[in-house]
LUMZA-643034 format. One line per 5 residues: number of its first residue (from 1); their letters; for each residue x, y, z of C-alpha. Coordinates in steps of 0.05 Angstrom, whole numbers, plus 5000, padded with zeros to 4 digits. Layout:
// LUMZA-643034
NUM) A) X:Y:Z ~ ...
END
This chain:
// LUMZA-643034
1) XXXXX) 7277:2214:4941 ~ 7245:2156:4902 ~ 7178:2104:4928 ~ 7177:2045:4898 ~ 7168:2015:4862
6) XXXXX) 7163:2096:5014 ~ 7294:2079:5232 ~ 7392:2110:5377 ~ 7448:2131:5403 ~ 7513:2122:5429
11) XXXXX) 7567:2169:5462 ~ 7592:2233:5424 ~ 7661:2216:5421 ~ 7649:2148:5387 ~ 7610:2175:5327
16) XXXXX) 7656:2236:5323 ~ 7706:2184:5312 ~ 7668:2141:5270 ~ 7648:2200:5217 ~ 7713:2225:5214
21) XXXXX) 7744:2156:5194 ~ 7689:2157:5146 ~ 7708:2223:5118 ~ 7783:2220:5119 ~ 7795:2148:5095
26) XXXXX) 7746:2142:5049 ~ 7678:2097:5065 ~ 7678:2048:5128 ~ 7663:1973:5110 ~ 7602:1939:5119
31) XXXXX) 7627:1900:5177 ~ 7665:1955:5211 ~ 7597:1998:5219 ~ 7555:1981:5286 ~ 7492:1941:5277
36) XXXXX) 7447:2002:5297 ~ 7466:2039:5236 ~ 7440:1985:5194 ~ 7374:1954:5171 ~ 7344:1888:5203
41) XXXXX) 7313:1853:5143 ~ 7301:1795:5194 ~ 7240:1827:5205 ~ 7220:1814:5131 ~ 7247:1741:5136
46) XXXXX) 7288:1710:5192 ~ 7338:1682:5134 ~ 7357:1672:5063 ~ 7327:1600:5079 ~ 7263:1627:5103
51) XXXXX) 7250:1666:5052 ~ 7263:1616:4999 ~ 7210:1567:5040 ~ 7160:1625:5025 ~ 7178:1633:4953
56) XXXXX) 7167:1553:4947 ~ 7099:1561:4982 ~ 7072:1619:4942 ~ 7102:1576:4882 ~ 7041:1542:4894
61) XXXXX) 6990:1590:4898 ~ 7017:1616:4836 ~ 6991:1553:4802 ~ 6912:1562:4823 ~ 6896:1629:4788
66) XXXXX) 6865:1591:4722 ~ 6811:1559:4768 ~ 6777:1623:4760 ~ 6781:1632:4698 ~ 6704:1641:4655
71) XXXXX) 6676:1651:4729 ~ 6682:1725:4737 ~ 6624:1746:4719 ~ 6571:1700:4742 ~ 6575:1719:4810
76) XXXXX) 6590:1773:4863 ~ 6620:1712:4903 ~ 6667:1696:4848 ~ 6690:1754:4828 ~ 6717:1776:4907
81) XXXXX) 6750:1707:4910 ~ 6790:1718:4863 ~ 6804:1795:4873 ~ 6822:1764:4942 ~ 6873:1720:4919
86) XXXXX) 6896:1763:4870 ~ 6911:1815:4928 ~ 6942:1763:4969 ~ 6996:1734:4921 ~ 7016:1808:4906
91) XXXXX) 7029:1826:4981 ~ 7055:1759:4993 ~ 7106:1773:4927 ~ 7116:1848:4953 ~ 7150:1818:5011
96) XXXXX) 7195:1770:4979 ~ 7220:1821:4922 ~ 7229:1874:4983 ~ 7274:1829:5015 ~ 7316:1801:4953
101) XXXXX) 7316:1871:4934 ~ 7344:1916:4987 ~ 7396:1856:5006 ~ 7422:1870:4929 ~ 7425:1944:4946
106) XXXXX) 7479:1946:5006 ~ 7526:1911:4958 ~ 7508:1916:4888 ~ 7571:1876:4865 ~ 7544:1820:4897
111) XXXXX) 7503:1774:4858 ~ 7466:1724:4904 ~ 7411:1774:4916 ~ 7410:1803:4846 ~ 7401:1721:4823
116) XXXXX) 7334:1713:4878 ~ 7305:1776:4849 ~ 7315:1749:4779 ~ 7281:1691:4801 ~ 7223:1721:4820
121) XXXXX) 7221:1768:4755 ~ 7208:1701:4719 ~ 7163:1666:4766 ~ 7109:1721:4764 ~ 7121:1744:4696
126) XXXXX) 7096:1667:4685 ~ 7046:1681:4737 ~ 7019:1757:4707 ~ 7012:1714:4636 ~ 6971:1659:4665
131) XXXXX) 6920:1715:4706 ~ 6922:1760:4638 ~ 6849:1734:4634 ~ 6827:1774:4696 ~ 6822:1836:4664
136) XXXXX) 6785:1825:4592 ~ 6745:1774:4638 ~ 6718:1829:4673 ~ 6719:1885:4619 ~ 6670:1830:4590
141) XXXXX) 6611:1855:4636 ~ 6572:1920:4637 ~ 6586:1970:4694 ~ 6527:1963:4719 ~ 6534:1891:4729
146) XXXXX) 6601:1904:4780 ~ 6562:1958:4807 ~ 6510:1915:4829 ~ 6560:1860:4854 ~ 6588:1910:4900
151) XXXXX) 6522:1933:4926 ~ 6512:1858:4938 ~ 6572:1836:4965 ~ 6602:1892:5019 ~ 6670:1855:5012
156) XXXXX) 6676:1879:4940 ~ 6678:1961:4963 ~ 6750:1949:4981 ~ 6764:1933:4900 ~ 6714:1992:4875
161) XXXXX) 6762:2041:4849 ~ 6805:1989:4816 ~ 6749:1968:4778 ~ 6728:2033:4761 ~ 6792:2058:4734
166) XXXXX) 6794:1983:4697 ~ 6730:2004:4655 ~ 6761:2078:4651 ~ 6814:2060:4618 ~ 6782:2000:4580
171) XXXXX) 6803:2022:4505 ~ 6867:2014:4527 ~ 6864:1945:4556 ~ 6880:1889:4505 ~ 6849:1822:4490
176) XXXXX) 6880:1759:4539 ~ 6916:1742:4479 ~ 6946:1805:4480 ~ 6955:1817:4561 ~ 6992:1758:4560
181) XXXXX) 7040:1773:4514 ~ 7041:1837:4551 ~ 7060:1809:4618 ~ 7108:1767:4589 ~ 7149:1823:4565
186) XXXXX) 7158:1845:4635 ~ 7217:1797:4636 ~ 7257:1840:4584 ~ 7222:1909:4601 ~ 7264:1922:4661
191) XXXXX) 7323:1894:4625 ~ 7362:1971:4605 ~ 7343:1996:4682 ~ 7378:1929:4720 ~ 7435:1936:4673
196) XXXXX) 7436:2008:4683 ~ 7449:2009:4767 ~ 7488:1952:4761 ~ 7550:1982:4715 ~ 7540:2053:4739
201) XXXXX) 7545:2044:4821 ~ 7585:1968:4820 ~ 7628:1963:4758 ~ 7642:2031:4727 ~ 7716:2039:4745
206) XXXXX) 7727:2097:4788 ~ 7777:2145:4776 ~ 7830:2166:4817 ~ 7852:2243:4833 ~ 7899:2290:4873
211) XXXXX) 7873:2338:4912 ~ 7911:2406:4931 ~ 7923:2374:4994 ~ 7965:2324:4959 ~ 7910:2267:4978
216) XXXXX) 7892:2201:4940 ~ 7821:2194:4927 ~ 7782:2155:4872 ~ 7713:2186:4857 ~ 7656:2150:4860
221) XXXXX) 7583:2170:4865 ~ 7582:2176:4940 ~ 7659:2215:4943 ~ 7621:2264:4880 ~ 7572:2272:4927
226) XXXXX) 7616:2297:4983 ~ 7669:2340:4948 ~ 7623:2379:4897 ~ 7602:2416:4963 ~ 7674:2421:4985
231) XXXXX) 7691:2490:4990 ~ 7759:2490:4962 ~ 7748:2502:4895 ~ 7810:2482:4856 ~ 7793:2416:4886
236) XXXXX) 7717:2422:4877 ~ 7742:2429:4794 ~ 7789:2367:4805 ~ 7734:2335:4827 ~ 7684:2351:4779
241) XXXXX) 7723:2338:4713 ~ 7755:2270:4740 ~ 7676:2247:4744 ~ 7642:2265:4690 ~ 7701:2254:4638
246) XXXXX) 7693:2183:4668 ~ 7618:2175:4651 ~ 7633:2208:4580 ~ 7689:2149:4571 ~ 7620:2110:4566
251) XXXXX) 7567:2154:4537 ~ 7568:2097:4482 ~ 7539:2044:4535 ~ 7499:2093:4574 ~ 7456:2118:4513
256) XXXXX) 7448:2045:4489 ~ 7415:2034:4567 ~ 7373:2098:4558 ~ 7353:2088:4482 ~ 7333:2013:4507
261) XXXXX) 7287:2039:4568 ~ 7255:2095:4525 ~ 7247:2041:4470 ~ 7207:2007:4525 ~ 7161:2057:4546
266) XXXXX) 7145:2070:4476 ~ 7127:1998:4461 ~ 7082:1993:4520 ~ 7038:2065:4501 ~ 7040:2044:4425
271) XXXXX) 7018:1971:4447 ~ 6957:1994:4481 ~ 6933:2054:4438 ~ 6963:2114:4475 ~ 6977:2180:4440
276) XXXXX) 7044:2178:4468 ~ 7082:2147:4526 ~ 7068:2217:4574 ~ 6995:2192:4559 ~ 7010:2128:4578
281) XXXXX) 7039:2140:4649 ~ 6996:2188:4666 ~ 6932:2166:4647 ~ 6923:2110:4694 ~ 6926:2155:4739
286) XXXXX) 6878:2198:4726 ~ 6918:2256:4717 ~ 6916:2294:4663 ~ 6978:2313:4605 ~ 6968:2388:4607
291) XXXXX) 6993:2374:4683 ~ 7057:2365:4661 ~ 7062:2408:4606 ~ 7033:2464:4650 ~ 7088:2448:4698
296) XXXXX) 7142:2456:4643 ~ 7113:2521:4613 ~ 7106:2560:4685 ~ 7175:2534:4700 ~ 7204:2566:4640
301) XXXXX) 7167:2627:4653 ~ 7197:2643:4720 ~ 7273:2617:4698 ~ 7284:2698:4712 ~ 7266:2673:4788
306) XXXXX) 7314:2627:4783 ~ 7368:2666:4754 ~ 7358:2717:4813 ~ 7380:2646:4857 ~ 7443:2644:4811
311) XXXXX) 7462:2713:4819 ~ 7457:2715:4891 ~ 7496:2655:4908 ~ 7540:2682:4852 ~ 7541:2751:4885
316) XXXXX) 7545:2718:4962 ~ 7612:2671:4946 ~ 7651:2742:4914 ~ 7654:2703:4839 ~ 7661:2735:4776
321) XXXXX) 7634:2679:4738 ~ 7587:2627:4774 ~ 7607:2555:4747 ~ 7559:2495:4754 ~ 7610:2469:4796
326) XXXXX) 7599:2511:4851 ~ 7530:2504:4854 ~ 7537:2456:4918 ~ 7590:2491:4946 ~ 7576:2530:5015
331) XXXXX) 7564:2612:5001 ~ 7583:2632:5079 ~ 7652:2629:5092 ~ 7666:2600:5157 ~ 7603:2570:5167
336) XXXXX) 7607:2491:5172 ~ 7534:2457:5175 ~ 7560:2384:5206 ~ 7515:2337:5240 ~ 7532:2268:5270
341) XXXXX) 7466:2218:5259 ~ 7446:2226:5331 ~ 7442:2310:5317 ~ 7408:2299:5257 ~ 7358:2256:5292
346) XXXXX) 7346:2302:5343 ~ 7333:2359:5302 ~ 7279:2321:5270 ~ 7249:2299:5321 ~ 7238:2376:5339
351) XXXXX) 7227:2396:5268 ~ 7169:2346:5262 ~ 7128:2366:5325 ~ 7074:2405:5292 ~ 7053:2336:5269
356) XXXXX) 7033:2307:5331 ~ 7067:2257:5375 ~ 7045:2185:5344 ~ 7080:2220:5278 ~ 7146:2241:5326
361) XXXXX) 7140:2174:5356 ~ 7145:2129:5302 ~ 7200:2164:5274 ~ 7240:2154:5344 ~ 7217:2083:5338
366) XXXXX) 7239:2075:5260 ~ 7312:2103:5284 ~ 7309:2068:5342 ~ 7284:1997:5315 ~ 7334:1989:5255
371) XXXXX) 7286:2012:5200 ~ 7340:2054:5165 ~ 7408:2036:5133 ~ 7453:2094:5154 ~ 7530:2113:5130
376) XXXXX) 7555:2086:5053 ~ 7596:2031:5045 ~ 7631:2006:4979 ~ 7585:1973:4927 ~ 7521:2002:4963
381) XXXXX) 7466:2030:4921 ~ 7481:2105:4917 ~ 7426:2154:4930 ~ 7362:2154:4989 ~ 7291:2122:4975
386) XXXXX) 7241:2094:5026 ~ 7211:2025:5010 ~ 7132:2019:5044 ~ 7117:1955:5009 ~ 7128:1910:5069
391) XXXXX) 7046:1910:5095 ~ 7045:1880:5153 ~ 7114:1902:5178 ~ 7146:1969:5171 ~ 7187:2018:5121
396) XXXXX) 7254:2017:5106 ~ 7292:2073:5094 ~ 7361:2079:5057 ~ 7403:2132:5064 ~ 7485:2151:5055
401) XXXXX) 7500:2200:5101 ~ 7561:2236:5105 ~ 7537:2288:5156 ~ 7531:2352:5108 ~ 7467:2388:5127
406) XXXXX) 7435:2368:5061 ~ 7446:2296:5084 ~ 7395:2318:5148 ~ 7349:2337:5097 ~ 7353:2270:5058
411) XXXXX) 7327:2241:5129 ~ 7279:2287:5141 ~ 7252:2271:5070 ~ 7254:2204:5066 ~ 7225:2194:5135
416) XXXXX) 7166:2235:5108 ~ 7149:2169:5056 ~ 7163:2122:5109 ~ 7113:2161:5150 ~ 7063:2166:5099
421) XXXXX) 7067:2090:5083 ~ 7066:2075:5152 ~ 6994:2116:5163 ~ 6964:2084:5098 ~ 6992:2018:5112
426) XXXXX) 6958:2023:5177 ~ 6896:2056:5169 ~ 6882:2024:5096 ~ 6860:1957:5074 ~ 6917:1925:5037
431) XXXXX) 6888:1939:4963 ~ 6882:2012:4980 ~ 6947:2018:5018 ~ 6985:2040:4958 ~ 6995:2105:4938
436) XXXXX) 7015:2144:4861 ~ 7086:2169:4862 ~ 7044:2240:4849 ~ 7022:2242:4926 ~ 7083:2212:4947
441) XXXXX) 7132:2265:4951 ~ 7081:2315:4980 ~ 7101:2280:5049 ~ 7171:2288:5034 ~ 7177:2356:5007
446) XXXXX) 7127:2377:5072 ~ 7183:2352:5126 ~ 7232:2389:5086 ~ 7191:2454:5104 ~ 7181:2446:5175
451) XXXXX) 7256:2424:5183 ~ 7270:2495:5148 ~ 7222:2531:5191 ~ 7253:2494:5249 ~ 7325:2515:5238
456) XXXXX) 7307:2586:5212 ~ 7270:2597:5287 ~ 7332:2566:5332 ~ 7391:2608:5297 ~ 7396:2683:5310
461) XXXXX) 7470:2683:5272 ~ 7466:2725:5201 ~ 7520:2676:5172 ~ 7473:2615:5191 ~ 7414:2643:5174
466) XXXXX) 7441:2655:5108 ~ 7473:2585:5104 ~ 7393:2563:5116 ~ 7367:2614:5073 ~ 7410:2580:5012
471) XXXXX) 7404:2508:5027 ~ 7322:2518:5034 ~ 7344:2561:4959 ~ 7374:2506:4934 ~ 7311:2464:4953
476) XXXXX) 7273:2496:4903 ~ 7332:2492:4850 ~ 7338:2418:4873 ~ 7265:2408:4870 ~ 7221:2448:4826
481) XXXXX) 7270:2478:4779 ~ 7324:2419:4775 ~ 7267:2368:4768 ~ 7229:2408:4717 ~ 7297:2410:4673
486) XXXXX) 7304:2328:4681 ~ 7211:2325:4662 ~ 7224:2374:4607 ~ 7291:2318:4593 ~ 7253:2264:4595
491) XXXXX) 7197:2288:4553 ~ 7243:2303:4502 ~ 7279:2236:4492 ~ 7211:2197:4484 ~ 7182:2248:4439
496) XXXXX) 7239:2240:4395 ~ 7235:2166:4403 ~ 7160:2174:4386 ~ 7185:2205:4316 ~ 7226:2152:4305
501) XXXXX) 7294:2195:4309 ~ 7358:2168:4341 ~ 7377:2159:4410 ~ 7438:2152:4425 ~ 7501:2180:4469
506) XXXXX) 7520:2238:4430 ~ 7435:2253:4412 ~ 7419:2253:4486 ~ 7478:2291:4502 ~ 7465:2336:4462
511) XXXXX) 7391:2350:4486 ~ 7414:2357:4547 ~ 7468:2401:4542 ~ 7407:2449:4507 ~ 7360:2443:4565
516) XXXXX) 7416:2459:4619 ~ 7444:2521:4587 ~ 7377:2551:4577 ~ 7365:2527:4652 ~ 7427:2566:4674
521) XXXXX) 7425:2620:4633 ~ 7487:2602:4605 ~ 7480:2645:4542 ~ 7460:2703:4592 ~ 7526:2704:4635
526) XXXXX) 7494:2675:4686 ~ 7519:2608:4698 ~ 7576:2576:4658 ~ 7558:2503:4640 ~ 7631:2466:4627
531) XXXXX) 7620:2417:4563 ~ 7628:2363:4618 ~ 7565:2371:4645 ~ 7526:2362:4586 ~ 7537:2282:4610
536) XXXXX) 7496:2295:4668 ~ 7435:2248:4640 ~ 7475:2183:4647 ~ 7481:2194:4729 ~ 7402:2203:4734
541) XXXXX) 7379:2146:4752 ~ 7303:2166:4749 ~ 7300:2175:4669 ~ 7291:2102:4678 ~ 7225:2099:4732
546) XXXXX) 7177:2126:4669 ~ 7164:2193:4678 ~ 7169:2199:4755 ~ 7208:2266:4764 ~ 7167:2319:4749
551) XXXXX) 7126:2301:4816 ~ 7180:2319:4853 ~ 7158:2385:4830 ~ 7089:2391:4833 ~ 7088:2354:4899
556) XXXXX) 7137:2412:4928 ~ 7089:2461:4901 ~ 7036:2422:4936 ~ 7079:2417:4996 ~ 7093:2487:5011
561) XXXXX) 7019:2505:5007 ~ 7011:2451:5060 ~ 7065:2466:5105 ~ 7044:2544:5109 ~ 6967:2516:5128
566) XXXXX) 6994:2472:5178 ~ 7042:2514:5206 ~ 6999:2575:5217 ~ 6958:2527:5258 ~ 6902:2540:5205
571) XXXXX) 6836:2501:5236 ~ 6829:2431:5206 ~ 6893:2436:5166 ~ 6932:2376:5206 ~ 6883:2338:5212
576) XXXXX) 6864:2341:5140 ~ 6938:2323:5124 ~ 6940:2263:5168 ~ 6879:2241:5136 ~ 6915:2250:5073
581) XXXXX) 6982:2211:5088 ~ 6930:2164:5110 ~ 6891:2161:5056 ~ 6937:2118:5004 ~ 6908:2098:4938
586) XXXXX) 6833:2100:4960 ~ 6824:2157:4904 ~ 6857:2189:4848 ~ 6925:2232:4869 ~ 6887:2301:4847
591) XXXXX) 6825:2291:4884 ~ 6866:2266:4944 ~ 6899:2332:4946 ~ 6836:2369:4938 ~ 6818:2343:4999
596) XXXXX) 6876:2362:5035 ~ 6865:2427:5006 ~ 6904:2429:4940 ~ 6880:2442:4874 ~ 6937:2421:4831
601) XXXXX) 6892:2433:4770 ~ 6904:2504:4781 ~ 6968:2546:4775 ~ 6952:2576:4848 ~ 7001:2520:4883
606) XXXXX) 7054:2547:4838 ~ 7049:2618:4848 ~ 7049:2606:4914 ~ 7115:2566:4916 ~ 7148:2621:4868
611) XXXXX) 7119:2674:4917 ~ 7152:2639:4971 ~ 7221:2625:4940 ~ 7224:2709:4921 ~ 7206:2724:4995
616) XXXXX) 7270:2684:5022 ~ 7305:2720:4963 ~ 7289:2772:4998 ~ 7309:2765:5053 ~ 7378:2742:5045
621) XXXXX) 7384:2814:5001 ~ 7369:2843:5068 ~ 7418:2804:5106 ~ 7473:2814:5053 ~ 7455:2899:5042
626) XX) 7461:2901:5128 ~ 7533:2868:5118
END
């Protein structure tokens, strides 16, 4: 589910074979997985060679910026030459860090790749402290002045709302003195987040348990992932305790990591006269801070929504106390929701045709063409993103699948940021490409929908549709409510930085353990949070991307409004949401969703969404008073 930082087939009986090795004994090695399950970064560079020629040659390039420097603004001329160049060393450096990068993820025990990404960290912090003039350069001259180098030099258009947001946000940019000290923190900054996925998915021991079967397994992140929905629940207990007791054997280290990237984030704000560090990730961007405290506060005020969730799945698996460990447990009896990779891909292929065949064709071609790194294998990252950053190629997707339904999901949502990075890389020019993480997961969320809708419509069977009813219910506990608890997390730990109160194992522990209770209800009967869980924090990795989760919920609000628009073939409303995932970062995240026909400064999208989650509520009380 993360951007950073946004792709057939072979005979049943071989990937029967190959998922159920996979299953039974434990995760397949790299080499013993076919070539079509796994990305080609050759089409990044051909080799570790080649891509160390490149690094030499932008090495080079690197050393030019201070030619501009006291030219900026004297002419329209000079100023796009060295926006120009500027744009090119950052897509050229995209492409190398892309490549160092996602090598380091399919074995993060390895170091080689983990070395040539370090490398690069240095080289253009050196390279972001020698081009620190840029900005107070051009902060120098009146807005009027750029305006009337854009009217004079077409060129420039491409660079207008970079420069306007530069002079929006000018009382927070610093002197070149000060930028360059600034950049050259950015060695350290990312110091507590490297550390961070290196110990928790490569070197963190993993323990080992019995099941009731009498079966061996050590638990990892990607075995967690798999037996908390197991159904057995004696085993689904074993399970849980073996993990988490494991993480709180180092809630020491994992709070210094934590304390260390909040410490950062507050540095940064302080550093460049923010209000707070919220203030300082947001404001860039244009969007404003009641945003996310408006999310928090409407999220709180519908928990009783929420808590009708827990008392169905409570009421639908025959419990007398719901437990947070069987929250990804299946609530149908019977009902097994399996899917090789080749089912998966079909059903989204089907899912996805109310967005038009270039969109269904491009995700045939990204499955068919190696743009996504399938099954887990030891040492790889744990989790799903899709990385857009390579311009002039393609996305890369990786997943983990195990072949649970929820892993189709993970597809379906991860192919939505590929998709969307795939429209803007193509219809944008490159300084516009980008998009805000706040846009980002409306794509993802919005193939979620229509892979719902999809499934709902092909299954006539009460058990399935309830199965689907549950998982699309645990979408919005995944998404809006789950997120919400990990903003409402995050805000917490900085603000309590921000006072200059401690941070540390047992402090965020405890914070957390508050949040999740009130979450669950766990003072109201509702759910019972085990003290275990309260060590939940240390296994997110997101508290570390600066305050990135809480648009997993607003997009899904966003989402959902979209989805319904599109799907009840509303006139203009695909088109207008093509435009949109082809729209990148040529405006501000809010007014790009206006546009597509979201106001986001409202609380419409979110009445909506609650709306919606209460009418499937609804309907799986039917379902359940027929039976």
């Amino acid at each position: 589910m993360e951007k950073n930082i946004s792709k057939t087939a072979t005979i049943f009986l071989m990937v029967f074979l190959m998922f159920a090795a996979m299953t039974t004994q434990g995760q397949k090695t790299r080499e013993g997985i076919p070539d079509k399950y796994k990305w080609d970064l050759t089409d990044i560079y051909g080799s570790d060679a080649e891509w160390r020629e490149a690094k030499d040659v932008i090495a080079k390039k690197l050393e030019k910026v201070e030619i501009f420097k006291g030219t900026l603004t004297q002419s329209a001329q000079n100023l796009l030459e060295c926006l120009e160049y500027n744009s090119s060393i950052s897509k050229e450096a995209s492409r190398l860090f892309i490549y160092a990068g996602m090598n380091a993820d399919l074995d993060t025990r390895e170091m080689k790749y983990k070395g040539m990404r370090q490398e690069l960290q240095q080289m253009f912090s050196d390279f972001r402290a020698k081009a620190a003039f840029i900005q107070p350069e051009i902060l120098t001259a009146e807005c009027e002045t750029i305006e009337g180098f854009i009217k004079e030099e077409p060129k420039l258009e491409v660079y207008r709302l970079g420069l306007e947001n530069m002079f929006r946000t000018r009382k927070h940019s610093l002197s070149e003195p000060e930028e360059r000290i600034m950049a050259l923190s950015g060695m350290i900054g990312g110091t507590a987040s490297s550390v961070y996925g290196t110990f928790k998915d490569a070197e963190m021991p993993r323990p080992e348990v019995t099941l009731s079967n009498g079966e061996n397994i050590a638990i990892g992140i990607s075995e967690y992932s798999k037996f908390r929905a197991e159904p057995n629940r004696e085993d689904r207990q074993i399970v849980f305790e073996a993990f988490w007791d494991n993480f709180a054997n180092y809630k020491a280290t994992y709070g210094e990591m934590l304390n260390g990237n909040v410490k950062n984030h507050i540095f940064r704000a302080k550093a460049r006269h923010y209000e707070s560090a919220l203030e300082a990730s947001l404001y860039p961007k244009n969007i404003p801070v009641e945003v996310y405290h408006s999310l928090i506060e409407n999220v709180n005020k519908s928990l009783p929504a929420f808590h009708r969730y827990l008392e169905i799945k409570k009421r639908m698996m025959g419990l007398d106390t719901l437990r947070y460990l069987d929250l990804y447990a299946p609530v149908v009896k019977d009902v097994e929701m399996n899917y090789t990779y080749e089912e998966a891909s079909e059903i989204i292929f089907e899912a996805l045709k109310p967005l038009g065949e270039e969109y269904v064709s491009t995700v045939k071609k990204a499955i068919n063409e190696r743009w996504i790194d399938v099954y887990p294998t030891p040492g790889k990252r744990s989790g799903a993103y899709s990385n857009g950053a390579f311009y002039d190629g393609h996305p890369f997707i990786l997943l983990n699948f195990n072949g649970l339904y929820s892993d189709v999901s993970t597809m379906a949502h991860e192919l939505g940021h590929t998709m969307q990075s795939y429209f803007s890389n193509k219809t944008q020019p490159y300084p516009l490409a980008d998009y805000e993480i706040f846009v980002a997961e409306v794509a993802s969320t919005f193939n979620e929908v229509l892979l719902f809708n999809y499934m709902m419509n092909k299954v006539e069977d009460d058990d399935i549709k309830l199965s689907l009813l549950m998982n699309w219910l645990d979408g919005f506990k995944g998404t809006l409510f789950r997120q919400t608890q990990f903003a409402e997390f995050e805000l917490k730990i900085h603000e309590t930085g921000e006072k200059g109160m401690p941070l540390t194992g047992d402090s965020f522990t405890e914070m957390y353990s508050d949040i999740v209770k009130r979450y669950y209800g766990h003072d109201q009967n509702i759910c019972h949070i085990d003290d275990y869980i309260n060590m939940e924090w240390a296994y997110i990795p997101h508290f570390y991307y600066n305050f990135y989760v809480y648009q997993y919920s607003t997009s899904f609000t966003a989402s959902i409004s979209l989805a319904e628009k599109v799907m009840a073939n509303e006139p203009g409303a695909l088109e207008k949401y093509i435009n949109f995932l082809s729209a990148g970062g040529s405006d501000y995240p809010i007014e790009l969703l206006k546009d597509a026909g979201i106001d986001m400064t409202t609380f419409e999208p979110f009445e909506k969404t609650i709306a919606a989650m209460n009418k499937v509520m609804d309907e799986i009380e039917k379902i359940l008073d027929k039976k």
